[in-house]
ROMAR-565567 format. One record per residue: x, y, z of N, C-alpha, C in turn. Coordinates in steps of 0.05 Angstrom, whole numbers, plus 5000, padded with zeros to 4 digits. Example, Ala and Ser with C-alpha at 12.3 -4.5 7.8 and 13.67 -1.06 7.14 Angstrom:
[atom [5264 4886 5156] [5246 4910 5156] [5264 4934 5156]]
[atom [5257 4955 5142] [5273 4979 5143] [5258 5001 5157]]
***
This chain:
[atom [5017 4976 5000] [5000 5000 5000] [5018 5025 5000]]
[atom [5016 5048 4987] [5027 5067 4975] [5016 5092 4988]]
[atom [5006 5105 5008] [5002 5128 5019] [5005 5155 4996]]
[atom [5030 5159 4990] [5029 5180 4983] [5037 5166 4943]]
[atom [5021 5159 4931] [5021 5153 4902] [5039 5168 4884]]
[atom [5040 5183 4882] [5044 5205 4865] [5047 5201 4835]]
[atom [5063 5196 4821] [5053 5180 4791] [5044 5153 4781]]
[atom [5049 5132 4804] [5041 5106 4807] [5060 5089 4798]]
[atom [5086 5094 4811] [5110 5074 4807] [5094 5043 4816]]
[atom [5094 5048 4854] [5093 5034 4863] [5066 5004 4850]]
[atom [5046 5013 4844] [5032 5000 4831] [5042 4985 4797]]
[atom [5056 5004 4793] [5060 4993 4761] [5084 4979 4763]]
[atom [5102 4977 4786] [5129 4947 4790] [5107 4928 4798]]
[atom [5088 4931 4817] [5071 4907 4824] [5065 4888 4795]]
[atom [5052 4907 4782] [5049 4894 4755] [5061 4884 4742]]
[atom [5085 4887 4737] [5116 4880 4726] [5117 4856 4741]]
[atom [5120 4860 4768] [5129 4831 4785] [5110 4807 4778]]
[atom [5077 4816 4775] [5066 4792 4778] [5069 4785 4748]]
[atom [5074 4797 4736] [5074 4790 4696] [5109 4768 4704]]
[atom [5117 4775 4722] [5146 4760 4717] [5134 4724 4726]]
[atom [5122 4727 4755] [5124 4704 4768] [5099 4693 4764]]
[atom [5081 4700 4758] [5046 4701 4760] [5040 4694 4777]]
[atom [5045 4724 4788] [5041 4722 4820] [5004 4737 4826]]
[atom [4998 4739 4840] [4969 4761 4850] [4966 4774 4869]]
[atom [4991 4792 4873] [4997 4812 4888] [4977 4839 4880]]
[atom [4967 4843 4897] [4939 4869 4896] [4961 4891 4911]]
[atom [4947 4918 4897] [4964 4950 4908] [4948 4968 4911]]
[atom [4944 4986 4939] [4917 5004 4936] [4940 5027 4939]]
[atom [4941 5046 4920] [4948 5075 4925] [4931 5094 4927]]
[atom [4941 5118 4943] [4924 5144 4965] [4943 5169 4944]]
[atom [4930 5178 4932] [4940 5201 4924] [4921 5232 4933]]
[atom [4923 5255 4930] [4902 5272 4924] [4915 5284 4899]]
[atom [4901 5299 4892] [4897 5309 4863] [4911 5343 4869]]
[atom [4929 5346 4875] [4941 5373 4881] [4953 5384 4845]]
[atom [4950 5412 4844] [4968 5421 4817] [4994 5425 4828]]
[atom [5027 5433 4808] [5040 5447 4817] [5035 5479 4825]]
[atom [5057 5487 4839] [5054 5513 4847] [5050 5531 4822]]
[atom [5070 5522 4799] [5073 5545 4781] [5047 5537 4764]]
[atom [5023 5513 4762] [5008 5504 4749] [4978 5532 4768]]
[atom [4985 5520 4792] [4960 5537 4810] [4970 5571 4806]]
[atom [4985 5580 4795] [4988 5605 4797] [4983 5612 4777]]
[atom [4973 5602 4757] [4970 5604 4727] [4945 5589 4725]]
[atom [4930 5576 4741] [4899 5564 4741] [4888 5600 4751]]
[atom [4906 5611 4780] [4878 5631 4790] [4885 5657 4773]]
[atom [4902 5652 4754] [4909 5682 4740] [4887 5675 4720]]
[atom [4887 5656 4712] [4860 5656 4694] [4831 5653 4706]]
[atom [4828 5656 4728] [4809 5655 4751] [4792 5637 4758]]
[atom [4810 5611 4759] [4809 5580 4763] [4811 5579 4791]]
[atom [4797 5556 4805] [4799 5554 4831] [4795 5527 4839]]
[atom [4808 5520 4862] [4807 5478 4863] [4776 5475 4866]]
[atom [4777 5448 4857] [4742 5443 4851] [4735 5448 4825]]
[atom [4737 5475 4804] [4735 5479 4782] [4743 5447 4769]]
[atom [4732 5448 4756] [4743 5423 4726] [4772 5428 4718]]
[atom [4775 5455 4711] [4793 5455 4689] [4819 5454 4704]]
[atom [4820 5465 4739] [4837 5460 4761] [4836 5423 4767]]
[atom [4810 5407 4772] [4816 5391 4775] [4831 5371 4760]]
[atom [4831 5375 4732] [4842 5364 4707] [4874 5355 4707]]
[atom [4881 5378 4727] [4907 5380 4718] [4911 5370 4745]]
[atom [4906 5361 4759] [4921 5351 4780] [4935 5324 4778]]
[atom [4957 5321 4803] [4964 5299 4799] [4951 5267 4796]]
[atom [4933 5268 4811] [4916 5237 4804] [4899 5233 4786]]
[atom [4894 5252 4771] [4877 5259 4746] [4889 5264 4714]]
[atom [4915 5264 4719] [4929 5273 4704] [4952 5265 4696]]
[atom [4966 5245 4709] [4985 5230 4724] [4990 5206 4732]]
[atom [4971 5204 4754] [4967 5175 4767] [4947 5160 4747]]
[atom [4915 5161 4750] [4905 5147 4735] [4914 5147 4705]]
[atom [4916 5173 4687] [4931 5154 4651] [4947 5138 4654]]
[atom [4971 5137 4685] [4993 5117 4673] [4984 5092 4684]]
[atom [4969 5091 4705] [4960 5063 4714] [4938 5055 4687]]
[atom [4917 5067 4680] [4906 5050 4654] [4920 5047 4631]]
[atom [4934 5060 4615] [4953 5057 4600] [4973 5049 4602]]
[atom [4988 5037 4617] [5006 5013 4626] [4995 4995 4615]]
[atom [4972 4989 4628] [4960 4954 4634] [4955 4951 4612]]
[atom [4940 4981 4589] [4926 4970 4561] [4951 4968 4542]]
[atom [4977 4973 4556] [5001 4976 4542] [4988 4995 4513]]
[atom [4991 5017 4516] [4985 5037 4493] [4988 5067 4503]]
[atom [4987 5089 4493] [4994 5111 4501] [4972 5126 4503]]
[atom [4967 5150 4513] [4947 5172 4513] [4925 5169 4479]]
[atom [4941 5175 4451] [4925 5165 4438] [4916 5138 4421]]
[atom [4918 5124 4445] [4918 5094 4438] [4930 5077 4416]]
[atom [4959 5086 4410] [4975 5075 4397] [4993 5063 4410]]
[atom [5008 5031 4410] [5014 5009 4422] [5044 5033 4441]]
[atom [5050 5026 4467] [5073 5032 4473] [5100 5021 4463]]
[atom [5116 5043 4464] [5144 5025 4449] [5166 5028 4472]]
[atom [5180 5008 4467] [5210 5011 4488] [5195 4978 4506]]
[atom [5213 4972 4533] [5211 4950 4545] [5218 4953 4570]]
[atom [5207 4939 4579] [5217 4937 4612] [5238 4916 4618]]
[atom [5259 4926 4644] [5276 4901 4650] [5268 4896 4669]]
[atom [5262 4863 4662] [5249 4847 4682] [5279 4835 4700]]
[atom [5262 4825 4732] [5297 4804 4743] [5300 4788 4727]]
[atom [5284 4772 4712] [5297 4745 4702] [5319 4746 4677]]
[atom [5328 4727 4679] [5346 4715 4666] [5349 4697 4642]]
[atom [5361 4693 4624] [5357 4674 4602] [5383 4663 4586]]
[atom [5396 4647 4586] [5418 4631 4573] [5413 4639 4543]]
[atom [5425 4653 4525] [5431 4648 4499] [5456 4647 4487]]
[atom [5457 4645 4466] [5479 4629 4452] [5481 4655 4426]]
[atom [5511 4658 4438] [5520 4683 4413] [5551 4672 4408]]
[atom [5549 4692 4386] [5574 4686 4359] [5594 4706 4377]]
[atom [5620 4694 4377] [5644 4718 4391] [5645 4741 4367]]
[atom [5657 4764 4385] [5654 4792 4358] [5687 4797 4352]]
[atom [5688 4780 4325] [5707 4778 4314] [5721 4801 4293]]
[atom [5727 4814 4289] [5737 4841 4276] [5753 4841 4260]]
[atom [5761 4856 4236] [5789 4859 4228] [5808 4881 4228]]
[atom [5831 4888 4235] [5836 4912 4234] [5856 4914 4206]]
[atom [5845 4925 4182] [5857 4932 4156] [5885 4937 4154]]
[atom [5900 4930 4166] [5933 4950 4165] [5948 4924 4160]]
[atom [5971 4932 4153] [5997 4917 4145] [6014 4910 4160]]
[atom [6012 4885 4177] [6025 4880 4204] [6057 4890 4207]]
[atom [6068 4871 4176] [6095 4879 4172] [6106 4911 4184]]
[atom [6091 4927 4178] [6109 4956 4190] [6093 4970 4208]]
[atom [6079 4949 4228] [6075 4970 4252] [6095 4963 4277]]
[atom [6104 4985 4282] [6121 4987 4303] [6098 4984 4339]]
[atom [6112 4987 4358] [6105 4977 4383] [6090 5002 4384]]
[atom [6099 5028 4385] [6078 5051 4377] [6054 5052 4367]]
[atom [6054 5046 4337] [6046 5035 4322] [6013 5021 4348]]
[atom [6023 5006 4352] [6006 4979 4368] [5992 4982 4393]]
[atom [6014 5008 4407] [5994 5022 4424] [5968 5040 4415]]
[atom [5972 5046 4398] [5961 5074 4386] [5933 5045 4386]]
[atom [5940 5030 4361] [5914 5016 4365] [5893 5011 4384]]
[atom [5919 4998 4412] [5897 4986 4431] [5891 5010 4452]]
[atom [5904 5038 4443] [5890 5057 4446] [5867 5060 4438]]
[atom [5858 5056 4412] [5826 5061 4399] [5811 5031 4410]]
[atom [5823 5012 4415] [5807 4990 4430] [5793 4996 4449]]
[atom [5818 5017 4467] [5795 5021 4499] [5816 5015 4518]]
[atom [5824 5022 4542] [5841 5008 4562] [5815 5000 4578]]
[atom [5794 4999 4581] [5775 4977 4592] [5776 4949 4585]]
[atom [5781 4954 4554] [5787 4926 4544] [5808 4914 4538]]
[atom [5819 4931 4535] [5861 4916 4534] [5873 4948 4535]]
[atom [5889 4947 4563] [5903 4966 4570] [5931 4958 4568]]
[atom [5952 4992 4551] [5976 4988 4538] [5989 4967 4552]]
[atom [5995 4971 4578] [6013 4958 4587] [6014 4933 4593]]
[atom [5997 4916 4570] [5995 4893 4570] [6020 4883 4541]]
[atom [6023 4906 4530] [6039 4903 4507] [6059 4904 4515]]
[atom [6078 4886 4508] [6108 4886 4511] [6128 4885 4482]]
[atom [6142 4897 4481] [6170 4892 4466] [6161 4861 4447]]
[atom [6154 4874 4419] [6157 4849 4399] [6128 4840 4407]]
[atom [6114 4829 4419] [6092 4826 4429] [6069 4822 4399]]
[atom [6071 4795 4393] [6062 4778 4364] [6027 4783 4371]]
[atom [6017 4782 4398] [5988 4778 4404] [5990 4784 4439]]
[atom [5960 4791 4443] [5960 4790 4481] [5936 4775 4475]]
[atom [5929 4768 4495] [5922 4749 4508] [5914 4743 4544]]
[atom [5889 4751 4564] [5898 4756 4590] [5875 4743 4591]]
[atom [5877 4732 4621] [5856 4723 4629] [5836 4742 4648]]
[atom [5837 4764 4651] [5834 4785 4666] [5811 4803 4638]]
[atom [5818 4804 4618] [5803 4811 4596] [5793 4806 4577]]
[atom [5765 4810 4570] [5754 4788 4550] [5753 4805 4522]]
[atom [5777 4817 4515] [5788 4823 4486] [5816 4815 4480]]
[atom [5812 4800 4456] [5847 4796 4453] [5848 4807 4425]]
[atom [5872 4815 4420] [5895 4820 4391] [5914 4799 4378]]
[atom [5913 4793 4357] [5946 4783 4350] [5947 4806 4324]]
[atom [5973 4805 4326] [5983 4829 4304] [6000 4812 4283]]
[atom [6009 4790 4295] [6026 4779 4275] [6015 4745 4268]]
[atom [6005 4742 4241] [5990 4720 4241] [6019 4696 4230]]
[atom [6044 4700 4237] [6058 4671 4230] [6052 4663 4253]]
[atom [6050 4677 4277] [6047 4663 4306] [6005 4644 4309]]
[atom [5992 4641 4290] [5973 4635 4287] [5970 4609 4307]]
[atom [5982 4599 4301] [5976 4565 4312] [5996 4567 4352]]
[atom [6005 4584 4351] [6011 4587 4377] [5988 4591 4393]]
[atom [5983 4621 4381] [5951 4638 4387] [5928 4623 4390]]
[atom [5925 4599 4369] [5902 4595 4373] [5900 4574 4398]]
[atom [5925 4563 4403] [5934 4546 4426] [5924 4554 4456]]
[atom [5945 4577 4452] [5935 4591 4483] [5905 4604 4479]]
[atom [5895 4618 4460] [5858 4624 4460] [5849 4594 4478]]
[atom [5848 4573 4465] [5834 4551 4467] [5831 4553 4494]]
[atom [5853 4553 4509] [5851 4553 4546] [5841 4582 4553]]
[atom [5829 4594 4535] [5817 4626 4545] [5790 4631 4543]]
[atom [5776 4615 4547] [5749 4607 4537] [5733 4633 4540]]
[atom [5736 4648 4559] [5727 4677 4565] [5722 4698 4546]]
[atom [5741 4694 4531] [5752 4715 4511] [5718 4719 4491]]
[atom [5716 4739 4485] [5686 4749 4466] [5692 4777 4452]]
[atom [5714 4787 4444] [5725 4811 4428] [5751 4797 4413]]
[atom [5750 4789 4391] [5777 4784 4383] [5787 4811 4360]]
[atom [5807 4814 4361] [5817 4845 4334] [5836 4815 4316]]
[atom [5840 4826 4292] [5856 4806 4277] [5870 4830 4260]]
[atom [5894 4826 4255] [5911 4853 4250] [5923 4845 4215]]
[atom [5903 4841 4194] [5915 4830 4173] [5899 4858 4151]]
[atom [5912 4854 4128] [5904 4876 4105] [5888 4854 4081]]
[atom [5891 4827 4091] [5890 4813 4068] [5859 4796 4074]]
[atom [5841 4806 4059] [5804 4799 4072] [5807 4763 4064]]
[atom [5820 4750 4050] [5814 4725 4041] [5826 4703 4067]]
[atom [5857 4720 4090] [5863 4711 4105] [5850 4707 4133]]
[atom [5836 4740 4138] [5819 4744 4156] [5797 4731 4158]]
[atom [5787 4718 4140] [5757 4698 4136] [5772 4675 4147]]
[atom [5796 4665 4136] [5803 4643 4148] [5810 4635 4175]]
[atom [5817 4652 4176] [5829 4654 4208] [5799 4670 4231]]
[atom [5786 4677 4218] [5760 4688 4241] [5749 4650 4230]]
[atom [5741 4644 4217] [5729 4613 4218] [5747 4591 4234]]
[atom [5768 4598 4241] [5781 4575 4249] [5779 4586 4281]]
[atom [5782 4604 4287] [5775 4613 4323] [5738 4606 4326]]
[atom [5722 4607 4307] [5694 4602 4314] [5686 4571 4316]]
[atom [5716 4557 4300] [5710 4529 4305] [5725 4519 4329]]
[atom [5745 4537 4334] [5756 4517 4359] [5742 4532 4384]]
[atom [5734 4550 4388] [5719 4569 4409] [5694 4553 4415]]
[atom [5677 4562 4389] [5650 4556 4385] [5637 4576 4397]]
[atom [5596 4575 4412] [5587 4590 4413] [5587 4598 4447]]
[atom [5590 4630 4451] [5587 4630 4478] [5558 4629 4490]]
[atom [5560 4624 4514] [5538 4614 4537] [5532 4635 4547]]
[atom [5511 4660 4542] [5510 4688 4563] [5485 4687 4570]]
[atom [5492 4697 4599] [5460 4697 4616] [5444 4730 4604]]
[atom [5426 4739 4601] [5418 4767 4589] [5391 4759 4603]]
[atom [5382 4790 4602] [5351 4803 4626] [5337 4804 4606]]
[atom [5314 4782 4616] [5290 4788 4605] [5277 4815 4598]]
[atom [5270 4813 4576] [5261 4843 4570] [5231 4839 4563]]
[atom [5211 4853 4584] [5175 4850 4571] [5166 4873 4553]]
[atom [5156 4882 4524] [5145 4891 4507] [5133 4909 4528]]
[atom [5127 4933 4526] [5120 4958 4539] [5075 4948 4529]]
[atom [5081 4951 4505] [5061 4951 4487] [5042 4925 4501]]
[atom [5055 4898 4514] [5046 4871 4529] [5025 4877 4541]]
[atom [5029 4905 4567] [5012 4915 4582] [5005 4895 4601]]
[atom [4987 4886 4624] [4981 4869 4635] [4968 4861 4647]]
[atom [4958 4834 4652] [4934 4823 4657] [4925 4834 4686]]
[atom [4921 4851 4688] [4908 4874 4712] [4887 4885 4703]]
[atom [4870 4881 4734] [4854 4916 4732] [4854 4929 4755]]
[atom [4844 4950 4753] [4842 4971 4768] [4816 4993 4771]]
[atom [4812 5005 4793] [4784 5014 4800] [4798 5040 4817]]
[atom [4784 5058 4814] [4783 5085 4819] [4762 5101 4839]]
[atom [4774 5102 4865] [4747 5111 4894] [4765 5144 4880]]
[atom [4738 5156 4896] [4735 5186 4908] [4745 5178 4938]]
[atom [4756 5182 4949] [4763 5182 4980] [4760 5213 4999]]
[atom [4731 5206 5004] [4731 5233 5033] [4718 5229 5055]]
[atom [4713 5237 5067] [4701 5245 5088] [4672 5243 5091]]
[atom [4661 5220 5107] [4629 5210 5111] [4621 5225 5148]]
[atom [4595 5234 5148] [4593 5238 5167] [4578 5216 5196]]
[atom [4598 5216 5210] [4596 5195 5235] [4568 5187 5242]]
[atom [4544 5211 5245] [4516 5214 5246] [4505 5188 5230]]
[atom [4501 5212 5207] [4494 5189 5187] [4506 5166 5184]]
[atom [4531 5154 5181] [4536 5136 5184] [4528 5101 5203]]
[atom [4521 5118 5233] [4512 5108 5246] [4493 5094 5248]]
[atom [4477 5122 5231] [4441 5115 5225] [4439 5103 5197]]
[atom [4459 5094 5194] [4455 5076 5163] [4454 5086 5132]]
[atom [4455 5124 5141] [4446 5130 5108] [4477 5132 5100]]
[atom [4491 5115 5108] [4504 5122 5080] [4526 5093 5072]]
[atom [4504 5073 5067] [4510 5054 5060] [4519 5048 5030]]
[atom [4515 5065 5010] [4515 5068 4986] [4553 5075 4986]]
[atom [4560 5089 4995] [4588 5106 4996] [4606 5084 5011]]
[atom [4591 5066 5032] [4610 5050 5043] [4618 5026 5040]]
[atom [4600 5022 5006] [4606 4987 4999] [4625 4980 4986]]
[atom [4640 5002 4973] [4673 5001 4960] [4688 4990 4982]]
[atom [4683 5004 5004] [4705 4997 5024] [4698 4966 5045]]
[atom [4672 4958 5037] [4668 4933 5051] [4676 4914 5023]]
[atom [4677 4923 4995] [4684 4903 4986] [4720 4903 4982]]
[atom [4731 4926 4995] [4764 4925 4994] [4771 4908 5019]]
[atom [4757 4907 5035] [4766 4893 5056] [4760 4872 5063]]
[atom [4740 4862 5042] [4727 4830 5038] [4751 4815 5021]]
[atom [4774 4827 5014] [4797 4827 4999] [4793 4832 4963]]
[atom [4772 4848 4958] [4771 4862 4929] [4764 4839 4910]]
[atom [4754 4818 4922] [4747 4791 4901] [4720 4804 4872]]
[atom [4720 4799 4845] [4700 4802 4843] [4699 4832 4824]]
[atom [4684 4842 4814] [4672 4863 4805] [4667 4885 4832]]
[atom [4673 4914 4834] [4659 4926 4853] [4636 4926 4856]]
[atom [4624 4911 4875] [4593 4913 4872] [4579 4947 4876]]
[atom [4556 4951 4862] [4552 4983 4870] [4516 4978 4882]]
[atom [4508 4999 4899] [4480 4998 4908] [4460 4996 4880]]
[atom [4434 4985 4870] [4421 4999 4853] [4408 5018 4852]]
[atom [4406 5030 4866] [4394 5051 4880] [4399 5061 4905]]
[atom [4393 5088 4919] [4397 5104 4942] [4382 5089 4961]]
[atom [4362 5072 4964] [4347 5053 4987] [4369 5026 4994]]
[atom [4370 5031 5012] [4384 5000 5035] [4371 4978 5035]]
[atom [4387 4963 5017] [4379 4936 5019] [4362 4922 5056]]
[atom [4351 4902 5048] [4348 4891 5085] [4374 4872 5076]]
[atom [4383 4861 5063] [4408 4845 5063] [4423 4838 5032]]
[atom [4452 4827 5037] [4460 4834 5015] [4491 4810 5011]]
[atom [4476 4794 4998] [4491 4764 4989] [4505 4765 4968]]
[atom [4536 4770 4968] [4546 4773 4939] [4573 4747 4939]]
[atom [4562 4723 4935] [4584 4703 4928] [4600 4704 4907]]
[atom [4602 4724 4883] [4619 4737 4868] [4636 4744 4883]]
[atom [4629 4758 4901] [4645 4781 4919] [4664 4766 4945]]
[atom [4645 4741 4948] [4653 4725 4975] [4649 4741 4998]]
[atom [4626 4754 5000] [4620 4771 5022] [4586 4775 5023]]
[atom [4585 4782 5044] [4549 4799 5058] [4548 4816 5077]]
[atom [4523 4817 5068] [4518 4844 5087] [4484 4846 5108]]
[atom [4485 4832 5131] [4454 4843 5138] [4455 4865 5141]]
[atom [4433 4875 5138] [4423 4902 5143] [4400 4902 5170]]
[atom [4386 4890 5161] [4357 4885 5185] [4361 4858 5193]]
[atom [4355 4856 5216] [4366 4836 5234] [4345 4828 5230]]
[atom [4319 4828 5227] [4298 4815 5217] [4294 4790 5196]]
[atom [4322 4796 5186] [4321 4781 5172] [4338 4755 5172]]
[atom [4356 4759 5193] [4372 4736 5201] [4368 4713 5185]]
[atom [4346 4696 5190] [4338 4666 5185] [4345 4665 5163]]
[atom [4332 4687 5140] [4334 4676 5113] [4367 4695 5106]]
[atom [4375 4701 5113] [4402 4712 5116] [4429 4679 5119]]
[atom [4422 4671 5142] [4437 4645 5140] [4438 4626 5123]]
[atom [4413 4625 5117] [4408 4605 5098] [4416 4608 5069]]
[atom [4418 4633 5061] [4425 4639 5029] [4455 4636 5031]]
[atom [4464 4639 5062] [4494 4634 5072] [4506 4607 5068]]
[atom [4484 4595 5077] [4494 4566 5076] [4489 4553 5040]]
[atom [4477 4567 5038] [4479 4561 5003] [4504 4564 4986]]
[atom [4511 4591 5005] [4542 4595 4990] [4571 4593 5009]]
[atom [4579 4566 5012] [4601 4570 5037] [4627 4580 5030]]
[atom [4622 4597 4999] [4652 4600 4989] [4652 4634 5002]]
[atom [4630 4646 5012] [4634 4671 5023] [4644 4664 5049]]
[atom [4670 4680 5056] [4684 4681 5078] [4683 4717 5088]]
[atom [4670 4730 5078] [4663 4753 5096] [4643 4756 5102]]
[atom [4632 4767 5134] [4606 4774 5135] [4603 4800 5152]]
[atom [4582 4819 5139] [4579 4844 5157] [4553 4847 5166]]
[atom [4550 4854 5200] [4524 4860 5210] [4516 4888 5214]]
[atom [4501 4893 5217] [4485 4917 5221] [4476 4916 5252]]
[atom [4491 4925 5269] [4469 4926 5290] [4490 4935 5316]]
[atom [4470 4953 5333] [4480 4970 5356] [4487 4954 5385]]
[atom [4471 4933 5380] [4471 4908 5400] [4496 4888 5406]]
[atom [4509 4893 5419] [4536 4884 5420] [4529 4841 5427]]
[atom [4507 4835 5447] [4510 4810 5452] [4495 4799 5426]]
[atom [4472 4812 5425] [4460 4806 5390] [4477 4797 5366]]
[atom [4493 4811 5366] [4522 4816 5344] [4533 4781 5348]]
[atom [4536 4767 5377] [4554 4756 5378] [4532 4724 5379]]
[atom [4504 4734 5388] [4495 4711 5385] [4491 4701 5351]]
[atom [4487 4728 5335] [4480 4708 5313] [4509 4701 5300]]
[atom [4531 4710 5297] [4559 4702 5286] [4561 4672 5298]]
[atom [4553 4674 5324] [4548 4638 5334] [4536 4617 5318]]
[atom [4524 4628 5300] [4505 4614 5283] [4513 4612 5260]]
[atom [4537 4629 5255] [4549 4626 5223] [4574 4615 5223]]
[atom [4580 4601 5197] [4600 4584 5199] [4618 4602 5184]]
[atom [4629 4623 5186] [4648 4643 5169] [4668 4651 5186]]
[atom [4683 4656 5169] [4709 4659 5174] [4718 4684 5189]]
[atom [4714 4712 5183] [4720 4738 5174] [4692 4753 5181]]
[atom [4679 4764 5217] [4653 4773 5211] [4658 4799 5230]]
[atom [4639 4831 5223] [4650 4844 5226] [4618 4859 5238]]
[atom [4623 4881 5259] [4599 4892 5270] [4590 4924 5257]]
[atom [4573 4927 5240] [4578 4948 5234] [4555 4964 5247]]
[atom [4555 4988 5249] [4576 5011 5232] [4600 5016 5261]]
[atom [4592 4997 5285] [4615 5008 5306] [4644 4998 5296]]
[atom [4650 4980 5284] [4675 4979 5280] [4690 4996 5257]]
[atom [4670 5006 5238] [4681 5020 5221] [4679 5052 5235]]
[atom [4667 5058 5247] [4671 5078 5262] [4692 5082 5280]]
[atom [4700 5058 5294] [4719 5053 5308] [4742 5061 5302]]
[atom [4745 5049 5271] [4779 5043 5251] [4781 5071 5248]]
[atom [4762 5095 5242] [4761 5117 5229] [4761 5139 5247]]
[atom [4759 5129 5277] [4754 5163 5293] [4787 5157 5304]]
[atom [4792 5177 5307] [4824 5195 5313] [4821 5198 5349]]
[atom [4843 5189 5360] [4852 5194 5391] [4819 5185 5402]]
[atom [4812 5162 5399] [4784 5148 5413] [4794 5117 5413]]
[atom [4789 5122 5445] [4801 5083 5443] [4771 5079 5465]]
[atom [4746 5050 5449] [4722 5039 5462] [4736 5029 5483]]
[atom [4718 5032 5507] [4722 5021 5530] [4713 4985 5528]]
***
């Protein structure tokens, strides 16, 4: 869970991770919808104010958070053309590549040791540093670096001797002017070498997107009153179905009137409302034993506990005192 969201990293690695392992790791992020400073100073110069549309637009969870969390998953961009580029995933994968065999065009006969630095100057000292060159020095060769040189191909069959015990090696330079020699001699190191073994990161298609969804609350402030007295059961079934663990479709009220009860084995959850109705309440229960949540309605604390006695569920919860409970600040029930 992600408190403070802000473009929706945290949710969109979740996605990544479970696309790696197929895993079903769920992510609830809390953002508000704030502009920047230099955005809000340029909303009220045009005499925009929060709440307006054209202020709320631009905010960050409007603007930000939700396009990248739906456009991720549909892998496509703002105007629904496929995403390009890839993600690096942890995993790993063995493939099989050709060593990068080269030629360097020059005429071995008249390069001097100068000459040979200057080369493995343009090589790189990451990959063969001078001072591996010595006086006369036909080829290097290290086990410390996976580029080698020979400059002088009568030493061929030495070279390819000591390569053989260098199995590491994946940069070879070959120092000939003559293209009919260089074919010969790059085919004869790819036969005695052969192909190397490299581990490389999985890479997932941006455009893949992923088998997710996602759902979008308004999050504010309900009043305790009402709450109490039941009207505002409509506003509080997002959050009984987030904490029934989000199984399911969000269920929504069909209307502003309160069910007397409310059986959703899609959802793996219920809801009495009127205690009146208990009997036939259990029973639609016992029809469905795959619901493991249950919520009561009622002010009656031993009431509460006689009928949970009666249900065979897992997960049962007293409402509206416990959700009142979770939600009032510096109040601990006696």
């Amino acid at each position: 869970m992600d408190f403070f969201a802000g473009s929706g990293t945290t949710l969109h690695a979740v996605n990544l991770l479970n696309a790696e392992d197929g895993g079903q790791r769920r992510c609830i992020m809390v953002t508000n919808n704030e502009v920047s400073e230099d955005e809000a100073k340029t909303l009220r110069n045009n005499g925009y104010q929060p709440g307006d549309t054209e202020w709320e637009n631009l905010g960050v969870a409007r603007y930000v958070t939700w396009p990248r969390t739906k456009l991720s998953i549909k892998g496509v961009d703002i105007n629904g053309n496929s995403l390009k580029g890839e993600y690096f995933t942890t995993l790993k994968k063995t493939v099989e590549i050709t060593r990068n065999i080269k030629q360097i065009a020059l005429n071995a006969n008249i390069l001097n040791n100068e000459a040979r630095k200057s080369i493995l100057a343009l090589i790189g000292k990451e990959n063969l540093p001078q001072n591996l060159l010595k006086d006369n020095s036909h080829y290097i060769i290290s086990e410390k670096y996976y580029t080698s040189i020979i400059f002088d191909l009568s030493y061929i069959d030495e070279y390819l001797e000591e390569l053989n015990e260098n199995n590491h090696i994946t940069d070879i330079y070959i120092v000939t002017d003559n293209n009919s020699v260089f074919k010969k001699v790059k085919q004869q190191i790819n036969e005695l070498l052969g192909l190397i073994s490299k581990d490389e990161i999985v890479k997932r298609p941006m455009a893949d997107g992923f088998a997710a969804n996602c759902a979008f609350f308004k999050l504010g402030f309900l009043d305790k009153t009402a709450v109490s007295l039941g009207r505002q059961f409509k506003e509080l079934l997002p959050l009984l179905w987030l904490k029934a663990g989000a199984v399911g479709p969000c269920p929504k009220s069909a209307n502003d009137a309160t069910p007397a009860m409310l059986v959703l084995p899609q959802n793996k959850f219920a809801v009495l409302v009127d205690e009146n109705y208990f009997v036939d309440f259990k029973e639609r229960l016992e029809e469905h034993p795959e619901i493991n949540y249950v919520y009561i309605v009622t002010n009656y604390e031993a009431g509460y506990r006689a009928k949970i006695s009666e249900l065979n569920v897992e997960h049962t919860f007293q409402l509206y005192r416990d959700y009142l409970d979770n939600f009032s600040i510096n109040y601990r029930r006696s």
